[in-house]
N, C-alpha and C positions, 0 to 999 in steps of 0.2 A: 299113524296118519299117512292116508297115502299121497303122492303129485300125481297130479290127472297131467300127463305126457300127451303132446298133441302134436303129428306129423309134420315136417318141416314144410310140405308140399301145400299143407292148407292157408296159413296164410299167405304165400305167394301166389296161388290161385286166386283166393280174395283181393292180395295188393292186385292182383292184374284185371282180376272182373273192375276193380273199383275204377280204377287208369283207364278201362275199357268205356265205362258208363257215365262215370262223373264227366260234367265238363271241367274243362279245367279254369284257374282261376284268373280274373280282369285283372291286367295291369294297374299302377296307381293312374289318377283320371288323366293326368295330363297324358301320359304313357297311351291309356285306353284310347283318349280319343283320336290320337296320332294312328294307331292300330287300324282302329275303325274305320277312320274317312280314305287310310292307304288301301283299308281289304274294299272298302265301296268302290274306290275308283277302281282296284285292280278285277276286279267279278262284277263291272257294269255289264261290260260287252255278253260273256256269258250269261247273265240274267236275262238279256234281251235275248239270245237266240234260244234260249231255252222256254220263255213266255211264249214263242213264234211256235215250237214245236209243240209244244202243250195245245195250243189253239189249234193247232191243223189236228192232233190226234184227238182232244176232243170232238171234232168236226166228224173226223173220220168214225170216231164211234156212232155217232147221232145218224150219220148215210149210214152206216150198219143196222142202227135200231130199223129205219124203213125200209132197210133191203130185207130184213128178217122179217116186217110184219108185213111186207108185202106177198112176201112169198110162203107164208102161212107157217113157217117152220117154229115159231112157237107158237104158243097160244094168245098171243098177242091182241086184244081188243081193241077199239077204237080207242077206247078212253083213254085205256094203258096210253098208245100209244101217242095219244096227243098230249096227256101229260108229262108222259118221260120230254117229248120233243120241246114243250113247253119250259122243262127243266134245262134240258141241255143248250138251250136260247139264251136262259138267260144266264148258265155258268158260259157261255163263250161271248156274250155281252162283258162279263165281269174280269173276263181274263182280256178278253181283248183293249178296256178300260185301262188294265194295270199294264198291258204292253205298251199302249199310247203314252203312258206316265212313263213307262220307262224309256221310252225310244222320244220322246221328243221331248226331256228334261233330261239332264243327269246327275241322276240321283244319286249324289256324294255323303249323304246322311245315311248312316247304317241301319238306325235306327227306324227312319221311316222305311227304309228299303226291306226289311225285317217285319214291319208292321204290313205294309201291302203286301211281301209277296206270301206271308202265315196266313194274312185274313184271304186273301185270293183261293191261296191250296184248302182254308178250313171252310171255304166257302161251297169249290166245288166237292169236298167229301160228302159238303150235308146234302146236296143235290144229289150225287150218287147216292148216297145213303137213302136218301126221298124213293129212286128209282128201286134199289133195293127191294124196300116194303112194296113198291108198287106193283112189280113183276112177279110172279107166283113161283113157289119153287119146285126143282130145284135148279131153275135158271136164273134165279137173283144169286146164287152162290157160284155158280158157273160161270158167269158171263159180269153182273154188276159189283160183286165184291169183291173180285181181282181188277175192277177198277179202283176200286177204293184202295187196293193193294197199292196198284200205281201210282196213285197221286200221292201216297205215302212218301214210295219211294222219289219220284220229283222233289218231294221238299226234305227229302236226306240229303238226297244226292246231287242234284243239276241246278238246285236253287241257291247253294251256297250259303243258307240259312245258319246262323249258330248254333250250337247242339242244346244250350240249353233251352232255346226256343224249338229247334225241333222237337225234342224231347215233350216239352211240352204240349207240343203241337199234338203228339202220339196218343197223349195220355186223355187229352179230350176227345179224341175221337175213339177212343177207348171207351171212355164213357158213355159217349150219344150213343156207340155199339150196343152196349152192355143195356141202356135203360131202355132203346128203343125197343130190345131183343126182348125187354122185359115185358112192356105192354102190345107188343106183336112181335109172335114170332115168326118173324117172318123165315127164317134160316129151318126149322122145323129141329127137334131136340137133338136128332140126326147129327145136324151139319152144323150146329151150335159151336160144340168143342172141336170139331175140326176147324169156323172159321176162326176161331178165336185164336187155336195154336200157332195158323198158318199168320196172321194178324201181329202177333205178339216177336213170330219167330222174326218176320219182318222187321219190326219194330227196335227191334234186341239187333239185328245185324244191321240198319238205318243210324240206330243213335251210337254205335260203337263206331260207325266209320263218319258220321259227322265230328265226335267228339275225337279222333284221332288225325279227321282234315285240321279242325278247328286246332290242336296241341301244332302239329305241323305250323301250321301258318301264324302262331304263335312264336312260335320259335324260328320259322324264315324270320320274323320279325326282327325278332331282338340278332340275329346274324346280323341281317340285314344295318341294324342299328346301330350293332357292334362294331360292324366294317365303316357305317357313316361314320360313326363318333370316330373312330383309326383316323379315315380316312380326314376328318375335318380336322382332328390334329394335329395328322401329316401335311395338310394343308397348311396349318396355322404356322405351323414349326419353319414347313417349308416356305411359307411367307413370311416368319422372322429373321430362317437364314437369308429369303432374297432383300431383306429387310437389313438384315446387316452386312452380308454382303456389300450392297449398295452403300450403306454408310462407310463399309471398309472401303470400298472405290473413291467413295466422295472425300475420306479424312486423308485417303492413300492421294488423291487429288489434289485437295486440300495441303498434305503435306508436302508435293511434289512443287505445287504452285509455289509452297512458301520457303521450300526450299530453293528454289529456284529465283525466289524474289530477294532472299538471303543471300546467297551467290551472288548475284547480281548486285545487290546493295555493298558486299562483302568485296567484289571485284571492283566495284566504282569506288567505295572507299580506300582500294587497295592503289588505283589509280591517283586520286586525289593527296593520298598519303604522298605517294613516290613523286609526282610533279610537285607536292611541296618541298618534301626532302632533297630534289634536285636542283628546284631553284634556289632554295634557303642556302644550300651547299654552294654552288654555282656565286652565289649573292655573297656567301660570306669571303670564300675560298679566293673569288677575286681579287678583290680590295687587299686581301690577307699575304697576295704573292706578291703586290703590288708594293706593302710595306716590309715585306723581308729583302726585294730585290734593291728597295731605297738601303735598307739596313746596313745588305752586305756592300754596297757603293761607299757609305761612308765608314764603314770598317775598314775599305780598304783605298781611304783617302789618307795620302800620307799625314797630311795638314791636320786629321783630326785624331790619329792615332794616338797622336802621343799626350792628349787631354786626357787625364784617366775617368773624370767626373763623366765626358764623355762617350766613354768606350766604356763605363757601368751602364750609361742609361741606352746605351746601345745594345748592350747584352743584356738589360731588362725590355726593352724593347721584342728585342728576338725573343726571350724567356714566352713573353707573353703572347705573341702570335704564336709561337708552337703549341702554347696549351690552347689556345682558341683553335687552331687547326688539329689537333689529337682529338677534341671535344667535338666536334663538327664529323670529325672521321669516326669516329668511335658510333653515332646517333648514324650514320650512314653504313656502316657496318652491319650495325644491329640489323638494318633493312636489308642490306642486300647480301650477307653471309644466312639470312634467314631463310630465302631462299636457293640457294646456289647447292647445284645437286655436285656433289663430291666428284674429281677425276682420278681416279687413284693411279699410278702412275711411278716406275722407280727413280728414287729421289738420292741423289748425289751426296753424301755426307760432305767433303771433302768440299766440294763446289759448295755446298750451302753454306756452308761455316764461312767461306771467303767473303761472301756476299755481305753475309751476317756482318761482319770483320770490315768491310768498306763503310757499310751503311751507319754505325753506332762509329766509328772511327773519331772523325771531327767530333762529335756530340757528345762524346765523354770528355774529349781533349778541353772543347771548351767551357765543361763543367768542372773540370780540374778533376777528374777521374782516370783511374786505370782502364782499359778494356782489353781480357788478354783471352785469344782461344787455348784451350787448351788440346797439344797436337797431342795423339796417341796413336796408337794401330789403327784405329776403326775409321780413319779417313779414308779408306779407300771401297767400305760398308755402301750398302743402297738400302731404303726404309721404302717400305709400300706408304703413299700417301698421295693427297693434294698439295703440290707445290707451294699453289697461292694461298692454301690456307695456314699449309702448315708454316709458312712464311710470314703469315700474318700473327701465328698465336707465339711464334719464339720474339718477334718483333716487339707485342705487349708485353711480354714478359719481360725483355731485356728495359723500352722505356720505363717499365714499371720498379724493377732496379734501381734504373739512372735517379730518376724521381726522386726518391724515399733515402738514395744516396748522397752523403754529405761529405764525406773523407772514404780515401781509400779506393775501391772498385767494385769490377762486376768480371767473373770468369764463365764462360762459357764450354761445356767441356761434353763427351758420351759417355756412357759406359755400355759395353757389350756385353748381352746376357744374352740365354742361350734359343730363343727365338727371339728377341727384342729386341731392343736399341732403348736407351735410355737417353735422354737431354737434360743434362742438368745448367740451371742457371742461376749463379751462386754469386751473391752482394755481403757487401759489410754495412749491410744501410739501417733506418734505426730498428727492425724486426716487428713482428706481429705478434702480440700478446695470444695465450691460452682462448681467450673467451670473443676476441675477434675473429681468432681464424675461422671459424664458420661460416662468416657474414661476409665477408672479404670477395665473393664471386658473386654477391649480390647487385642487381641495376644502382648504381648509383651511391653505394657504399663505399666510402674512405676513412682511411685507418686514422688520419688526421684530420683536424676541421679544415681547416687554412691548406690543405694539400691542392699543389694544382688539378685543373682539369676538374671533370664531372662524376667518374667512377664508372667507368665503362670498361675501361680496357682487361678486367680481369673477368667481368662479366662476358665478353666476344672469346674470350681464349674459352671458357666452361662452352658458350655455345657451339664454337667449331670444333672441342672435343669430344662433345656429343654429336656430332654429326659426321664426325668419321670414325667408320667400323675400327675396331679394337684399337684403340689411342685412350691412353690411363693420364688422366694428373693429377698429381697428389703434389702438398706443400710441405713444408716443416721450418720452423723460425724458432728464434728466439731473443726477445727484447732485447734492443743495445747491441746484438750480437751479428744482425743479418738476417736471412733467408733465404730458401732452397728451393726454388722451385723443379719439378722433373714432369717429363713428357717421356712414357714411352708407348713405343708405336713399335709394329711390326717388322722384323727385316725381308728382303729380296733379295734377287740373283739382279747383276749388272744386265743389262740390257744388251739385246746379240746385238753383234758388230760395233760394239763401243769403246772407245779408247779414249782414254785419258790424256790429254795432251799438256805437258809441263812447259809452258811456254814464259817466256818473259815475264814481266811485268810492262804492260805497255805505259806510258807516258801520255800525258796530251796535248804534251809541248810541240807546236808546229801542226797540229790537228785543225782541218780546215770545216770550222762551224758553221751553218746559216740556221739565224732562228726568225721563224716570222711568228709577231704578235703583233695584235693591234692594240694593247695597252702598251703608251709610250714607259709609263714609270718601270711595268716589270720588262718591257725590252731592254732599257736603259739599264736596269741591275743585272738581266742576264748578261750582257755585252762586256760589263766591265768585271763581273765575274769568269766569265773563261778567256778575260784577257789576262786574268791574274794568275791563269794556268799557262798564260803561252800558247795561248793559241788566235787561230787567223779564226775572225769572228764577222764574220756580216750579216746586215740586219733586214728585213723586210717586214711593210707593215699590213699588207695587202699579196694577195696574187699577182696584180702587176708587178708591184717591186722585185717580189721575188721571181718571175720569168725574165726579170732585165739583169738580174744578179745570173740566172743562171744564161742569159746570153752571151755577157762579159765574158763568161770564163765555159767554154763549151765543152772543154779538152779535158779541166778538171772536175773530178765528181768533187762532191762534200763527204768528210769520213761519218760525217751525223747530220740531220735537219733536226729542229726543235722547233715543233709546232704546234700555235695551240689550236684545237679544231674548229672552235668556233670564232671566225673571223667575221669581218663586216659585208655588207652588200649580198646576202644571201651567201658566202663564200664560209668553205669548211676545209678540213685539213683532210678530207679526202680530195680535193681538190690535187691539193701539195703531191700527196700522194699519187695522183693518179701523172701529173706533171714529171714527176722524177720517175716514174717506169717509163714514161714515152724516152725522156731525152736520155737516160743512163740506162739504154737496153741490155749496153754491154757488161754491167759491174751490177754491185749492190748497194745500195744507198741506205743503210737505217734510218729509220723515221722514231724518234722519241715525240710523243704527244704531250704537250706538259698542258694541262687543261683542266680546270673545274667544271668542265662539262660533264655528266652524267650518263649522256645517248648516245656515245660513242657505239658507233657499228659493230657488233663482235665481228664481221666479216672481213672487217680494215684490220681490225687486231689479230687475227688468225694468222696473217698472211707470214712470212718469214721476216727475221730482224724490225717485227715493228714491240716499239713499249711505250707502258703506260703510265704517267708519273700524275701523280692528283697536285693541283696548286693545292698550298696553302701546308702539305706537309715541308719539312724540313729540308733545305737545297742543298743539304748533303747526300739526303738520299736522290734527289736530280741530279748529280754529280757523278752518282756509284750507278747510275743508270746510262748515262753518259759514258764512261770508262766501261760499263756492258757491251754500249752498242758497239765502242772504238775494239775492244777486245773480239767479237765476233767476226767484224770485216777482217781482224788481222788474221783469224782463225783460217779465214776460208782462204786467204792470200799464203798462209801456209802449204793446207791442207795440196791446193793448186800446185 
């Protein structure tokens, strides 16, 4: 059995005649007729100048025909020629019809456009074709069937017709050719098969170049389509991004706005907070200094001394204004140690521990406790830190001590390691169980129900050891036994040009005080309090008084003023202050502010030997502030 083998080249010639001849196929309708009405509008213009040119060349043929029968150069008759002329009237009648259609409508419909200008071109064939048979040969093949050549070629080529309408077109004048040829020959058997080849050859190189306009503009199409569609999703995308964009501005807006109305709601409340906390302070702290200054007046009235019943309810008296004042400070703390940005700064062992050692001094004595530093090497060590805070967290620790302490004491002591500094601060008080100590640095947690105070003071020590860089504290207890608190912080170098100076012990005895307040009861307990030290004490309740005090005596400064800032009649302890620089230009006057005020100036407090003492704490530590201020003027009376 043999395979009949068939050259590779053959069907590739067939795929290519066929691509050449066939038209190619209609989009689906929607597709088509988007196609359509684009190719109408885009080959209006061209259809029209090409109807204009077809008319003038038919024209110019028709003054040919008469130029020829005029001049006898065919054999042209009458007849002939008024019939040809009568033909060629009325094919420039019919084109000039379909050019008025096209030129003064526009014709967006393909289809009609397809219909007029096939029946137009099949119109003027049959009229040449008419002329044909009419004119004898062999000038109907010479001269009339290369018009019919022509008008072929117009509706391949300039008419912009579909191929498969062309096509069509070819194939009926094919035929009118072939039947007319039949019942007259007019072409003679001669010129038969020449014009038919030349006809055909035509026809064959017409429908392959319509049918490869027509694939062409098929496919500009769908480019064309290709790129709209890109392009309209690039569009869309790009109007989703300006689309979200825009909502990104507007929520970015939106959340600026509300951030900013948070802020703002955030800062008024932060406002409202602090004028509450300063007046509630200010309201409590008053009244509060008011009855510790009654307190210590009659503690130290000889007449009621010696009543024990009461000199207990004297010392539950005090008990209880200091826990009301620790609780007050403790809620003012939390506020303003919450914000207060760290001054790091080197910090005096040696001096701290004194301070520590004046301030808890009375306070244990008159809890019937011990209070003992413990002296080693490291007092002459300096720790990187904030002064006032780290002053405030050994301060809770040591009340927190006292507190919980019933017998026995509290030592205060360092240990030196070898970048560090350790603070230990060690009680016999009743100790902190296993399963409390967690909770123990919580707002408002205490290890007993009935224990004074609110539970703060452990919670302010956690927050100002989180708030300054590398400062560690860790506890360890044990029930019955006590408690161990430890703070370590970093160590320093001593500050250039500083020197320690080993001075005395000053005294207050004969120390010349002026204190102005305008509440009579705590003037009244300050007064007979540093008369109980021996000291010259005078009192003023106002700015007047106190510039007539200081007229009395112009020669003597005061070794301290004690003032509180907020006086009456719009008058403040900048005032005081500003008074003792004028008239004491020559020396230094300390200013201690003892005040529940809150608004103190930090610019008053900057200045040299001023301090600040809160009402409503403990009048010991006003006392150990006192003894600061009298210690510094002695200093500089040295130093001199």
């Amino acid at each position: 059995m043999y395979k009949s083998v068939h050259p590779d080249w053959i069907p590739k010639i067939s795929n290519a005649i066929l691509e050449t001849l066939v038209p190619p196929k209609p989009f689906p309708t929607r597709q088509e007729n988007e196609f359509r009405l684009e190719y109408s509008k885009r080959f209006l213009t061209h259809r029209r100048a090409t109807l204009l040119i077809a008319l003038i060349t038919w024209l110019i043929f028709g003054y040919w025909d008469w130029v020829n029968y005029d001049s006898q150069v065919w054999p042209y008759t009458t007849q002939m020629f008024i019939t040809n002329s009568m033909l060629r009237l009325v094919g420039a009648i019919v084109i000039f019809i379909c050019l008025v259609l096209f030129w003064r409508k526009d014709i967006h419909n393909e289809k009609l456009a397809s219909i007029l200008l096939s029946s137009t071109g099949t119109f003027c064939c049959l009229m040449a074709i008419m002329m044909l048979f009419i004119v004898p040969s062999p000038i109907n093949y010479q001269y009339y069937f290369f018009g019919v050549i022509l008008i072929v070629i117009f509706n391949f080529s300039l008419l912009y017709i579909f191929a498969k309408i062309s096509l069509m077109h070819a194939m009926l004048l094919a035929a009118i050719l072939f039947l007319s040829n039949q019942f007259n020959e007019a072409l003679g058997e001669s010129l038969t098969t020449a014009a038919f080849y030349y006809y055909f050859s035509f026809c064959f190189f017409g429908v392959s170049h319509a049918v490869r306009f027509e694939v062409s503009e098929r496919e500009r199409f769908k480019r064309e389509r290709s790129l709209e569609a890109q392009r309209l999703i690039a569009f869309r995308k790009q109007q989703q991004a300006n689309k979200a964009s825009a909502r990104a501005e507007q929520e970015a807006r939106n959340a600026q706005f509300e951030r900013q109305r948070s802020i703002e709601t955030m800062v008024a409340a932060a406002q409202e907070r602090e004028r509450f906390i300063r007046a509630a302070y200010h309201d409590t702290m008053q009244p509060l200094a008011a009855i510790s200054s009654q307190v210590m007046m009659m503690k130290l009235d000889s007449t009621l001394s010696t009543n024990d019943k009461i000199t207990e309810a004297l010392h539950e008296i005090e008990r209880s204004g200091r826990d009301i004042g620790e609780s007050m400070r403790g809620i003012y703390d939390l506020f303003q140690w919450g914000v207060h940005d760290p001054k790091l700064e080197p910090v005096s062992i040696k001096k701290f521990f004194r301070e520590i050692e004046r301030r808890f001094a009375e306070t244990t004595k008159l809890s019937n406790l011990q209070f003992r530093i413990h002296q080693s090497k490291i007092d002459n060590l300096y720790v990187k830190s904030d002064s006032a805070m780290l002053k405030r967290i050994i301060e809770n620790l040591v009340s927190n001590a006292i507190k919980y302490t019933k017998t026995g004491g509290i030592i205060l002591g360092a240990v030196n390691l070898q970048d560090t500094l350790r603070i230990d601060i060690r009680d016999t008080g009743i100790g902190i169980s296993s399963d409390q100590l967690p909770r123990i640095f919580e707002e408002f947690y205490q290890v007993e129900d009935e224990s004074p105070g609110i539970g703060l003071g452990l919670p302010i020590v956690r927050l100002l050891i989180e708030r300054l860089p590398e400062h560690e504290l860790s506890c360890a207890s044990r029930p019955d036994r006590g408690s161990r608190f430890s703070v370590r912080l970093p160590k320093c170098n001593a500050p250039a040009n500083y020197t320690e100076l080993n001075l005395p012990e000053i005294s207050l005895t004969g120390a010349y005080i002026i204190i102005v307040e305008n509440n009579k009861n705590v003037l009244d307990g300050l007064r007979v309090l540093f008369e109980s030290f021996d000291c010259i004490v005078r009192t003023a309740v106002n700015l007047k008084d106190f510039t007539q005090l200081l007229d009395d005596s112009p020669d003597r400064a005061p070794d301290v003023v004690i003032s509180d800032y907020r006086l009456r009649n719009n008058e403040t302890g900048s005032n005081v202050a500003r008074l003792i620089e004028e008239r004491f230009d020559w020396t230094t006057v300390p200013i201690v502010f003892y005040s529940a005020d809150l608004s103190i100036p930090s610019r008053l407090l900057n200045k040299p030997h001023r301090y600040i003492e809160r009402k409503g704490t403990p009048l010991e530590s006003l006392i150990t502030r006192v003894h600061e201020a009298v210690h510094a003027t002695h200093d500089i009376e040295i130093i001199d």
